[in-house]
FISE-680286 format. One record per atom (N, C-alpha, C): x, y, z; residue number from 1; atom name; residue in one letter. Coordinates in steps of 0.2 Angstrom, whole numbers, plus 2048, in hexadecimal, padded with zeros to 3 digits. Layout:
<atoms>
((X Y Z) NUM 'CA' 'a')
...
</atoms>
This chain:
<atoms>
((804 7FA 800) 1 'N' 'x')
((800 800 800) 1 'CA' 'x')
((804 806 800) 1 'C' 'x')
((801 80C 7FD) 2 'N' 'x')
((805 812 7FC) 2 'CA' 'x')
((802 819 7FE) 2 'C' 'x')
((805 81A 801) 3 'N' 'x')
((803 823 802) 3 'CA' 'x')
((7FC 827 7FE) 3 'C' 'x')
((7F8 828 7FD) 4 'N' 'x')
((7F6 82E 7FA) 4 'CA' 'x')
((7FB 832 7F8) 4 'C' 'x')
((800 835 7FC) 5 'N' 'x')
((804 83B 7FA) 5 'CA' 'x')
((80B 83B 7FF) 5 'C' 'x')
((810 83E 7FE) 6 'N' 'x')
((814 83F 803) 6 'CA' 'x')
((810 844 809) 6 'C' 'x')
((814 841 810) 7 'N' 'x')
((813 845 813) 7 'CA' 'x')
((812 84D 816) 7 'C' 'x')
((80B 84F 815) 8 'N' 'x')
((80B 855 815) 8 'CA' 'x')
((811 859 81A) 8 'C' 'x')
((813 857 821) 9 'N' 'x')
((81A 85B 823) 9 'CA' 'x')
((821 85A 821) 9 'C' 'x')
((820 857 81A) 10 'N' 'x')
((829 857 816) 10 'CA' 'x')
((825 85A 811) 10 'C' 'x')
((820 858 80F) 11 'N' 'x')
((81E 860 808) 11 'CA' 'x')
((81E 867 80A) 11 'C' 'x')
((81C 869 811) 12 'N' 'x')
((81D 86F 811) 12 'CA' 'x')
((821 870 819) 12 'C' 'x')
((828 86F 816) 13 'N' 'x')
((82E 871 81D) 13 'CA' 'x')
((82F 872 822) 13 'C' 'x')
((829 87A 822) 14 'N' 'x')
((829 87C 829) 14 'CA' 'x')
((825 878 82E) 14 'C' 'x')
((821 873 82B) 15 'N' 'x')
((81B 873 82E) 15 'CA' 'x')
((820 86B 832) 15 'C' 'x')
((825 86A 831) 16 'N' 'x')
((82C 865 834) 16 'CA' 'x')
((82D 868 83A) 16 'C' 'x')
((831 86E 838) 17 'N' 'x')
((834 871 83E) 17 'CA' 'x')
((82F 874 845) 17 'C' 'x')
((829 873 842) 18 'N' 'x')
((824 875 845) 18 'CA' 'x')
((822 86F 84B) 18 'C' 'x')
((821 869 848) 19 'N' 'x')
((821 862 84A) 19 'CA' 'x')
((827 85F 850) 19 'C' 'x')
((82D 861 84E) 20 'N' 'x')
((835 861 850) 20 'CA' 'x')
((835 865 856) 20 'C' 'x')
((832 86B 855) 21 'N' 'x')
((831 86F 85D) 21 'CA' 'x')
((82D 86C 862) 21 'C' 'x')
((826 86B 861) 22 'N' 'x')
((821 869 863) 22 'CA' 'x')
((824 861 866) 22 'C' 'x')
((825 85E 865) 23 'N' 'x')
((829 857 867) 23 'CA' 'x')
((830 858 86D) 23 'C' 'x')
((834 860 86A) 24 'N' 'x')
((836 861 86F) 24 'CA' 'x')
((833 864 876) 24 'C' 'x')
((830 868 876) 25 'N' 'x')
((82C 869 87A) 25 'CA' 'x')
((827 864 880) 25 'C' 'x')
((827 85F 87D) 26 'N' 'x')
((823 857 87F) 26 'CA' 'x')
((828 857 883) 26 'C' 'x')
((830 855 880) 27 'N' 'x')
((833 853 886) 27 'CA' 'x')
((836 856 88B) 27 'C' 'x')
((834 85B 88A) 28 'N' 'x')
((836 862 890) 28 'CA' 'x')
((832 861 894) 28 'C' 'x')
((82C 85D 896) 29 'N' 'x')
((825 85C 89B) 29 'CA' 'x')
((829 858 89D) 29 'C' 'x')
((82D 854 89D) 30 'N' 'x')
((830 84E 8A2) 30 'CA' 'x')
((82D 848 8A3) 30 'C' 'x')
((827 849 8A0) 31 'N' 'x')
((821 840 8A1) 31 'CA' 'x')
((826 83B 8A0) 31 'C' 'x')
((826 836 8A3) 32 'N' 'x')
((829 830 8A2) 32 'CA' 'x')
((826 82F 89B) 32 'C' 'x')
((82F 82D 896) 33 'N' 'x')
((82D 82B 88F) 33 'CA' 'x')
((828 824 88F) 33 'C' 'x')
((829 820 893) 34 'N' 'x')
((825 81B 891) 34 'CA' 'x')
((81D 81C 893) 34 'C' 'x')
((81C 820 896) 35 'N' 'x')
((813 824 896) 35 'CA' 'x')
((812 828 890) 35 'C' 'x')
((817 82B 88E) 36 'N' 'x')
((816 82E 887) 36 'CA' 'x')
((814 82A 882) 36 'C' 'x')
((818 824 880) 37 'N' 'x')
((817 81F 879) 37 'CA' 'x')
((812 81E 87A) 37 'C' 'x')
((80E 819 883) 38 'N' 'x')
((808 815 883) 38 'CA' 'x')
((805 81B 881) 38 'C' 'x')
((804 822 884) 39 'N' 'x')
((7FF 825 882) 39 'CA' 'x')
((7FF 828 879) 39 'C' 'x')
((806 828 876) 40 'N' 'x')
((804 829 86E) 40 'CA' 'x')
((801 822 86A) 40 'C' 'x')
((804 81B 86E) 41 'N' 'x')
((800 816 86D) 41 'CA' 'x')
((7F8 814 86C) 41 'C' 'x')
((7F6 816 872) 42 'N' 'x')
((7EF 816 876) 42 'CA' 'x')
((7EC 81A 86F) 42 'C' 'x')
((7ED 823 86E) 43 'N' 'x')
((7EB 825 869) 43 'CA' 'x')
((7EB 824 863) 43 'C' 'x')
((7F1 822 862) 44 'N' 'x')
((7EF 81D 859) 44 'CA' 'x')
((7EB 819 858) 44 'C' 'x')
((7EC 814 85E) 45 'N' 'x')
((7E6 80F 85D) 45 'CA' 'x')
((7DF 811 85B) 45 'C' 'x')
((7DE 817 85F) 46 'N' 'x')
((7D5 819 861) 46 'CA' 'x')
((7D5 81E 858) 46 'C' 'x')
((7D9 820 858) 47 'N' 'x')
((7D8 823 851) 47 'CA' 'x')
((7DA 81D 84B) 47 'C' 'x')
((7DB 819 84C) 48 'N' 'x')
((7DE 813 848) 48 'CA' 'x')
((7E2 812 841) 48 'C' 'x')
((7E7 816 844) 49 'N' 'x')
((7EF 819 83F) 49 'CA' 'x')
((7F3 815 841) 49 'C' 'x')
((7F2 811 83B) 50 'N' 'x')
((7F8 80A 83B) 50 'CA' 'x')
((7FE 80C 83D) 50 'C' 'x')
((800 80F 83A) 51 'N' 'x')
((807 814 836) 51 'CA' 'x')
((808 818 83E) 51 'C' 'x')
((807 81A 841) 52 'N' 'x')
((806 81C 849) 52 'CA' 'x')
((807 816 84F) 52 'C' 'x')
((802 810 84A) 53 'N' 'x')
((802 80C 852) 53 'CA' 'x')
((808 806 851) 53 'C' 'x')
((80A 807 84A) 54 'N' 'x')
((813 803 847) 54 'CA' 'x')
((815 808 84C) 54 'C' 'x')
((818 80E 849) 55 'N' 'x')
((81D 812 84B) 55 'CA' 'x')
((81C 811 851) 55 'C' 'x')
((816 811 854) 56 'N' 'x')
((817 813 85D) 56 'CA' 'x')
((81A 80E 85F) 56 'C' 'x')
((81C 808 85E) 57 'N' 'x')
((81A 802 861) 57 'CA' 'x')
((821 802 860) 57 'C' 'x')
((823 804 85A) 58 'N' 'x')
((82C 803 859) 58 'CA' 'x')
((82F 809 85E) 58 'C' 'x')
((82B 80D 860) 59 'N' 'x')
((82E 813 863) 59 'CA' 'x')
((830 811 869) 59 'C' 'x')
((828 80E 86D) 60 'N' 'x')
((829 80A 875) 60 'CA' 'x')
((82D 805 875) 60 'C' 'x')
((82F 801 870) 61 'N' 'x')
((834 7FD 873) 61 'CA' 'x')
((83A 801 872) 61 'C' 'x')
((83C 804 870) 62 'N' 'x')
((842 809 870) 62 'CA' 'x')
((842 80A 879) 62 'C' 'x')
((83A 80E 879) 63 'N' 'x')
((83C 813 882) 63 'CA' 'x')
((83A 80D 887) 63 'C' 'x')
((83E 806 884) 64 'N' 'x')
((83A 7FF 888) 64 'CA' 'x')
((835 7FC 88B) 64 'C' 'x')
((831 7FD 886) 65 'N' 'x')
((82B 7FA 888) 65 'CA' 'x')
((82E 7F1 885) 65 'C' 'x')
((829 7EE 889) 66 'N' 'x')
((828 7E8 889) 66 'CA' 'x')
((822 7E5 882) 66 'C' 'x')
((822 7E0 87E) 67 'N' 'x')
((81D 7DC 87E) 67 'CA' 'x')
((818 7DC 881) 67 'C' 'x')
((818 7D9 885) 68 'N' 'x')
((811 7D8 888) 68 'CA' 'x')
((80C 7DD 888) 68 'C' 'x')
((812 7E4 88C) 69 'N' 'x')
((80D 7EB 88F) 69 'CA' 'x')
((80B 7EC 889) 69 'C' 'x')
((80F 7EE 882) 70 'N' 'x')
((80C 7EF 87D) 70 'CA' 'x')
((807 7EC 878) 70 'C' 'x')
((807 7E6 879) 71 'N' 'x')
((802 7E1 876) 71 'CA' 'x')
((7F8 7E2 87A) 71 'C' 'x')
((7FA 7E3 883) 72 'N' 'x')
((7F4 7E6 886) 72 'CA' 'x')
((7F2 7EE 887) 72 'C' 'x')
((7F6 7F3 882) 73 'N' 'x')
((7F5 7F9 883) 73 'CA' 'x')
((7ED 7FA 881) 73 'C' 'x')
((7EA 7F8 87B) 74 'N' 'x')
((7E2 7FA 878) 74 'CA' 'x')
((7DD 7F6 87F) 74 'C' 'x')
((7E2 7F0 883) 75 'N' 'x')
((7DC 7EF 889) 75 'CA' 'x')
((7DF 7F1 88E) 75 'C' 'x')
((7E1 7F7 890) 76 'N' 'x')
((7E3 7FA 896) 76 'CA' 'x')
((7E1 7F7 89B) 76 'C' 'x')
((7DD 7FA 89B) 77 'N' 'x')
((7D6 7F8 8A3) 77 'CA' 'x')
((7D7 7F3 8A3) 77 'C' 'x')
((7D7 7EC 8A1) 78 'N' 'x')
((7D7 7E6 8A5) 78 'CA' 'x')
((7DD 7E3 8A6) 78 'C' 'x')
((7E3 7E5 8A0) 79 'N' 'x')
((7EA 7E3 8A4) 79 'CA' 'x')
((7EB 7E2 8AA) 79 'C' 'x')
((7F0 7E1 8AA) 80 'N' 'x')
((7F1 7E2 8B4) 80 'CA' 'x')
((7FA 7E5 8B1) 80 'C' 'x')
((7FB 7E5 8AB) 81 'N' 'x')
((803 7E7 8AB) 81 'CA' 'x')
((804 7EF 8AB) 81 'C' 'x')
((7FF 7F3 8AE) 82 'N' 'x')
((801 7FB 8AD) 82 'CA' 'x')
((800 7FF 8B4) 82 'C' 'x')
((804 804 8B4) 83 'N' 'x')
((803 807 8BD) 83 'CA' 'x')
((7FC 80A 8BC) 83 'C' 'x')
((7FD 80E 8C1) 84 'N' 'x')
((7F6 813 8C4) 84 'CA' 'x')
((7F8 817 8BD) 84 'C' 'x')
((7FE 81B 8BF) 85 'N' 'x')
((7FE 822 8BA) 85 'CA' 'x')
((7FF 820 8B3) 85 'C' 'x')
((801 81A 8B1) 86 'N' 'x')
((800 818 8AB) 86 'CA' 'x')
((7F9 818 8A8) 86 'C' 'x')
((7F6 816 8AD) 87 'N' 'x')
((7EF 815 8AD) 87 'CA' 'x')
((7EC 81E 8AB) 87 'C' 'x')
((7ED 821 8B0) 88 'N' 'x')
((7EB 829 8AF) 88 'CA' 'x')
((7EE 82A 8A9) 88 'C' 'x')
((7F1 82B 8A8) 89 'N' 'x')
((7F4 82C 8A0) 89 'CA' 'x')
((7EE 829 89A) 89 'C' 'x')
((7EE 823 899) 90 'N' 'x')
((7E9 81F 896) 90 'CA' 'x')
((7E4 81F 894) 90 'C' 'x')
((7E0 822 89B) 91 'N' 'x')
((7DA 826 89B) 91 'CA' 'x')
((7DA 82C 89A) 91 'C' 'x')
((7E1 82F 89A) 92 'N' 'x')
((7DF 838 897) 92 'CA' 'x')
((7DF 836 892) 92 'C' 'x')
((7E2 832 890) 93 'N' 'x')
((7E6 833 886) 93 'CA' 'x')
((7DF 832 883) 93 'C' 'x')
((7DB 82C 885) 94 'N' 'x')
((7D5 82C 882) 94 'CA' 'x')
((7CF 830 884) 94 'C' 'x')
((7CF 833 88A) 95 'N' 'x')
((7CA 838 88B) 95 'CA' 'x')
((7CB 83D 885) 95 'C' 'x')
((7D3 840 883) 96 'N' 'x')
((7D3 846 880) 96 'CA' 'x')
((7D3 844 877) 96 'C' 'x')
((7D5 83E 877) 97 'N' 'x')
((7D5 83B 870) 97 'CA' 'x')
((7CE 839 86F) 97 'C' 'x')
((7C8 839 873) 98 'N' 'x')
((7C1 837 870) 98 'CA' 'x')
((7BB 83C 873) 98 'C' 'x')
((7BE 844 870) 99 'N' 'x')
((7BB 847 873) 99 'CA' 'x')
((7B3 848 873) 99 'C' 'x')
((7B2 848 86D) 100 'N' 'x')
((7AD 847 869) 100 'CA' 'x')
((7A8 841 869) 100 'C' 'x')
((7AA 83C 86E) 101 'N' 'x')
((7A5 839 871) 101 'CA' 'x')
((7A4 83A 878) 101 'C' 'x')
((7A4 83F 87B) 102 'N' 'x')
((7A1 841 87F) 102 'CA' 'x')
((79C 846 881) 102 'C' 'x')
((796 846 883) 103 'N' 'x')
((793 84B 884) 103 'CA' 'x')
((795 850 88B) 103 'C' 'x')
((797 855 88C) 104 'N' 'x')
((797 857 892) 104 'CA' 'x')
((7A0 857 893) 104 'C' 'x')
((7A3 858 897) 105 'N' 'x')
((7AA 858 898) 105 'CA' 'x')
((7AE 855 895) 105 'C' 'x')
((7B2 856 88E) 106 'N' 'x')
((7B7 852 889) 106 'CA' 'x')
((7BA 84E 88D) 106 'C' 'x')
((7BE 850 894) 107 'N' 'x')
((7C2 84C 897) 107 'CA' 'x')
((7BF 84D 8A0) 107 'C' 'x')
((7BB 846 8A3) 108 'N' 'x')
((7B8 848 8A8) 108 'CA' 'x')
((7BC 84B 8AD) 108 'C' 'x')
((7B9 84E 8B3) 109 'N' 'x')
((7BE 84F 8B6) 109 'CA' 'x')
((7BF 848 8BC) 109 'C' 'x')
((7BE 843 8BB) 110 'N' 'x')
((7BF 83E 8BC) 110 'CA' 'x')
((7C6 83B 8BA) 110 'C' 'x')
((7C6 83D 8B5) 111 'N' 'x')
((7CE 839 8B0) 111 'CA' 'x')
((7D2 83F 8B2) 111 'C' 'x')
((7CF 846 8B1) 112 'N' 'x')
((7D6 84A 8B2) 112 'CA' 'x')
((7D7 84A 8B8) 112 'C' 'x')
((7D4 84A 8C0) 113 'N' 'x')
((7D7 848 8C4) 113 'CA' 'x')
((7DA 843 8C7) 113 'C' 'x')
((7DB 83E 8C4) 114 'N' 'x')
((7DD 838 8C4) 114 'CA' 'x')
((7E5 83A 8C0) 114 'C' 'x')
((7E3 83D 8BC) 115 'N' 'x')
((7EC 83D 8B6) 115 'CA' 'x')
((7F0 843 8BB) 115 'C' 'x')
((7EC 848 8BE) 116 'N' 'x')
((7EF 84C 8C3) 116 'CA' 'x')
((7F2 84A 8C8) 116 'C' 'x')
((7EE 846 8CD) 117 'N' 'x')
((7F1 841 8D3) 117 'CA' 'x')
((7F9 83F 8D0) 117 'C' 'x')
((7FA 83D 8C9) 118 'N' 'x')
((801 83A 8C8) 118 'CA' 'x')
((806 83F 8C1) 118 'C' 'x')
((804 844 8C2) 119 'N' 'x')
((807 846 8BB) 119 'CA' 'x')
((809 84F 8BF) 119 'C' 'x')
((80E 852 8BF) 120 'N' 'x')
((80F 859 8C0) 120 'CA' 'x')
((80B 85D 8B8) 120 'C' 'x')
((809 863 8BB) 121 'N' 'x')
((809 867 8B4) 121 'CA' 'x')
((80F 866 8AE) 121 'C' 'x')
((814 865 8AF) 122 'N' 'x')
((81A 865 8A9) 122 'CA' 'x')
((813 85E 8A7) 122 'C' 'x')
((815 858 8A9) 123 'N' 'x')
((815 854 8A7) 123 'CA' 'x')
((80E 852 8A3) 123 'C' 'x')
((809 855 8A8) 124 'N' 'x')
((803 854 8A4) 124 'CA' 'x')
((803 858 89C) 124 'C' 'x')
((806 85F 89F) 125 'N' 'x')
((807 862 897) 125 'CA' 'x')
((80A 85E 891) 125 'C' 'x')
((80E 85A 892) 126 'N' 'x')
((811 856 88F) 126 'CA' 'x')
((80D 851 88D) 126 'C' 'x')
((808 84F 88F) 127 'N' 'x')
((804 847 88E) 127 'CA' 'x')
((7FE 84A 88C) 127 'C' 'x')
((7FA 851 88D) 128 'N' 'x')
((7F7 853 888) 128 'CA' 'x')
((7FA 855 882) 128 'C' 'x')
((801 859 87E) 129 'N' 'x')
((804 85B 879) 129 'CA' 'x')
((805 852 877) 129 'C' 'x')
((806 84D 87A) 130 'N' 'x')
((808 848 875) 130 'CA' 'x')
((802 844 872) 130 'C' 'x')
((7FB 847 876) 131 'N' 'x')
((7F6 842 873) 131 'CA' 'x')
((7F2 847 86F) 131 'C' 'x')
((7F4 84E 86E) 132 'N' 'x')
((7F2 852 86A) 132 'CA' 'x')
((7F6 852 864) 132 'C' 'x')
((7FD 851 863) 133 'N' 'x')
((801 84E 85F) 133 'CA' 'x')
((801 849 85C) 133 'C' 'x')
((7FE 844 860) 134 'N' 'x')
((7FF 83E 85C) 134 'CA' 'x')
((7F5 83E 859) 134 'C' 'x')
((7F1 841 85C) 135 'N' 'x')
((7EB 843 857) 135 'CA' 'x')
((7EF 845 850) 135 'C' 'x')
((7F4 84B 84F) 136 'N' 'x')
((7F5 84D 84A) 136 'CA' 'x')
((7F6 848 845) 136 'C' 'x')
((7FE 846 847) 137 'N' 'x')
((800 840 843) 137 'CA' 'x')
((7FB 83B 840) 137 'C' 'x')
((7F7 839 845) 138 'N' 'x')
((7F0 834 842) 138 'CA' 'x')
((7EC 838 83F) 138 'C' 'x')
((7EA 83D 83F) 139 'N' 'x')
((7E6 840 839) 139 'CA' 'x')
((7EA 841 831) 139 'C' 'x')
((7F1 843 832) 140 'N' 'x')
((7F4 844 82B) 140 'CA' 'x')
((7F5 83C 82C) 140 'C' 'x')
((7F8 838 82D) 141 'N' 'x')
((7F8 832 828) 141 'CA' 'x')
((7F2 82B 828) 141 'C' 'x')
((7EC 82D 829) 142 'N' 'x')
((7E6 82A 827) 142 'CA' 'x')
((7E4 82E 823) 142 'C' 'x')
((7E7 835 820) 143 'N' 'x')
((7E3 836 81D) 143 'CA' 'x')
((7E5 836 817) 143 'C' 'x')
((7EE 836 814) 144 'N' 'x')
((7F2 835 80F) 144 'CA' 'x')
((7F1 82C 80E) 144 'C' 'x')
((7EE 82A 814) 145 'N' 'x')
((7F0 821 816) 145 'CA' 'x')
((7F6 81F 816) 145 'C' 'x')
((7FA 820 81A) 146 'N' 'x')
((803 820 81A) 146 'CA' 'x')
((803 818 81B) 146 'C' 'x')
((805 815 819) 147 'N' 'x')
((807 80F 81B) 147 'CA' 'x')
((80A 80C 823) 147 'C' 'x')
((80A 808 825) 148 'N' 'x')
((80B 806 82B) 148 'CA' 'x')
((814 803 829) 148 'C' 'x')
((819 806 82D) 149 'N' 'x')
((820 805 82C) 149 'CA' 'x')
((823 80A 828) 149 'C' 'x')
((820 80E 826) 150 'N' 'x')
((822 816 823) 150 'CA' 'x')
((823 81A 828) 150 'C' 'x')
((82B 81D 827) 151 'N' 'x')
((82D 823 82C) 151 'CA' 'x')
((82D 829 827) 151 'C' 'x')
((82B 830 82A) 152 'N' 'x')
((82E 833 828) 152 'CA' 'x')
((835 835 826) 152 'C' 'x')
((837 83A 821) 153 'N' 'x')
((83C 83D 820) 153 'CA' 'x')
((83F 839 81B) 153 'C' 'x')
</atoms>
């Protein structure tokens, strides 16, 4: 399978450098990288961007993720392999990544209390900017249809 088109952020440059600050940015909030990958994983899934949940998945075992955890990320909730704050995380990523199915508070204040209990402001800042991030990423390649094992650049 092939692309619709090249990557809109190599067709138009800036919109790179843009993506390359914003990424640096993420890791200036200091969240544990391994809650950052589950939660770009977690969102690719719900938005269903192969090309997303490939790359993530090669991303988490880089920042050592396991097998197993990543093979139970889409059944969070029943595993038994994730902590509490992993857990908050999980629930924000798809509280903010399914906004649109809720009536009433996008993200309850249920979840966001719970992500609070374990996350400082750097760090939440950080875990909303990656699940808002990785919305992007999944909206540009489901919509070109980017192949699953495609990097950019």
């Amino acid at each position: 399978m092939n692309a619709r088109m090249k990557n809109p952020a190599l067709v138009l440059p800036d919109a790179m450098k843009g993506i390359q600050s914003l990424m640096s940015a993420i890791r200036q909030g200091a969240a544990p990288q391994q809650i950052l990958e589950l939660v770009h994983l977690r969102t690719s899934q719900i938005n269903g961007c192969s090309a997303c949940v490939y790359g993530g998945i090669a991303s988490a075992k880089k920042a050592g993720e396991t097998d197993e955890r990543l093979h139970h990320v889409a059944a969070w909730r029943e595993a038994p392999f994730f902590s509490d704050a992993e857990r908050a995380a999980l629930a924000l990523a798809e509280a903010t990544a399914r906004i649109a199915d809720r009536s009433g508070k996008a993200v309850p204040d249920e979840i966001w209390d719970e992500a609070a209990d374990h996350f400082d402001e750097k760090q939440l800042s950080a875990i909303i900017l990656m699940v808002a991030t990785t919305n992007f990423f999944n909206r540009i390649n489901t919509t070109i249809e980017e192949p699953a094992g495609t990097t950019w650049g």
